[in-house]
C-alpha positions as CSV (number, residue, x, y, z in Angstrom):
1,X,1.9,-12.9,-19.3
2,X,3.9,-14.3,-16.8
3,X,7.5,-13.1,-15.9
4,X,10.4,-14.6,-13.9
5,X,12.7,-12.3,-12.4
6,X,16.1,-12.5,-10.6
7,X,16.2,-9.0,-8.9
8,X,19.8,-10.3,-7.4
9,X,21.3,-11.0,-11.2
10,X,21.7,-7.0,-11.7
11,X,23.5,-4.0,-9.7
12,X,21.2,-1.0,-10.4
13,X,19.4,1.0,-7.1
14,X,15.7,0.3,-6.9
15,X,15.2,3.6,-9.0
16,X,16.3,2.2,-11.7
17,X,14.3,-1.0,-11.3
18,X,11.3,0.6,-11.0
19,X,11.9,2.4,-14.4
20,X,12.6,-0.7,-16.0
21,X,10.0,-2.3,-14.6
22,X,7.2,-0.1,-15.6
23,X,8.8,-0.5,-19.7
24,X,7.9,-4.0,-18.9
25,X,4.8,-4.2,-17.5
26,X,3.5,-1.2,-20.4
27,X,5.1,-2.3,-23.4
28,X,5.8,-6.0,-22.5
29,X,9.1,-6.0,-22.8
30,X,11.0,-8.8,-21.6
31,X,14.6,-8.3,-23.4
32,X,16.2,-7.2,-19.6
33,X,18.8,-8.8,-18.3
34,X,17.1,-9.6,-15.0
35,X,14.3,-11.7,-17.2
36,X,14.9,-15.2,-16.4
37,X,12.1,-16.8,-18.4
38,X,8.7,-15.6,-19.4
39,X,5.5,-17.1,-20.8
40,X,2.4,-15.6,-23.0
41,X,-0.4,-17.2,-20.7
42,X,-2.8,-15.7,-23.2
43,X,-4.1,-12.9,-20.3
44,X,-3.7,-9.5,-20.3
45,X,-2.7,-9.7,-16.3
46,X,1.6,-10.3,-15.7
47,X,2.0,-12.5,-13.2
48,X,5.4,-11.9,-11.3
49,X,7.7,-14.3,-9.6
50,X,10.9,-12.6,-8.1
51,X,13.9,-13.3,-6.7
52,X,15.3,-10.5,-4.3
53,X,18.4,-10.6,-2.4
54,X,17.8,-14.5,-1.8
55,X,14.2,-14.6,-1.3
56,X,11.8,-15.9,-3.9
57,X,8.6,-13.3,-3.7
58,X,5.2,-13.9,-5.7
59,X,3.7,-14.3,-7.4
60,X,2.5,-10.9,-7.6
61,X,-0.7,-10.6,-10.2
62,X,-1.1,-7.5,-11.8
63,X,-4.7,-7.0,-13.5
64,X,-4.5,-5.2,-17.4
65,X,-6.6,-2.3,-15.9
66,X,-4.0,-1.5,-13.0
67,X,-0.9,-1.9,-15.4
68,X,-0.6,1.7,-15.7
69,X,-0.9,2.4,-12.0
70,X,2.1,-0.1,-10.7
71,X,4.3,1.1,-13.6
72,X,4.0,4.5,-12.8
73,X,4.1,4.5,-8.8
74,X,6.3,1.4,-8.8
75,X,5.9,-2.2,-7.4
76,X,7.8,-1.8,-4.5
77,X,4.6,-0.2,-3.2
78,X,2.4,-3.5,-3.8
79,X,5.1,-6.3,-2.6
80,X,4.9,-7.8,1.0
81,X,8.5,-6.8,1.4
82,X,11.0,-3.8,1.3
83,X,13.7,-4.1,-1.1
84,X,16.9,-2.7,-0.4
85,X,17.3,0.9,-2.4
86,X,21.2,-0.4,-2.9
87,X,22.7,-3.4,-4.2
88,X,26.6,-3.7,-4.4
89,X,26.9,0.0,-5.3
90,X,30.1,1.6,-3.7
91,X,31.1,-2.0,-2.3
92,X,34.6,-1.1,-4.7
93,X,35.1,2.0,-2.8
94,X,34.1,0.4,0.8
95,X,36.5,-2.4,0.4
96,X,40.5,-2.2,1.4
């Protein structure tokens, strides 16, 4: 499978992310609202391309047998960049 993703399109910390994230890459589930498009490449690999706070990232090939392993410790372990842990949470409260 391969799986566009606009990381900047939702507000939720990287925690949150990562949870969703691993339902994705496990079950295959591409109904989130951060989905942009996604294709049935006929592999058992997901192939990510993502968008992050204005930088496209990827792709980022994960192979069947190490599904299981970026879901559960997260892919912000096997990126080339650090996310943020934050987005746009608190800006109401910050801004006067």
């Amino acid at each position: 499978m391969k799986v566009w993703i606009d990381r900047d399109s939702c507000d939720s910390n990287l925690s949150a992310c990562l949870s969703c994230f691993g339902e994705l890459v496990l079950r295959g589930k591409t109904d989130r609202g951060c989905i942009l498009d996604w294709e049935d490449d006929g592999t058992e690999d997901v192939t990510v391309y993502m968008r992050s706070e204005g930088e496209e990232h990827g792709p980022y090939v994960i192979p069947a047998d190490q599904r299981e392993l970026v879901a559960y410790e997260g892919w912000d372990k096997f990126v080339d960049f650090i996310p943020s842990f934050r987005r746009n949470e608190g800006v109401d409260r910050t801004e006067k």
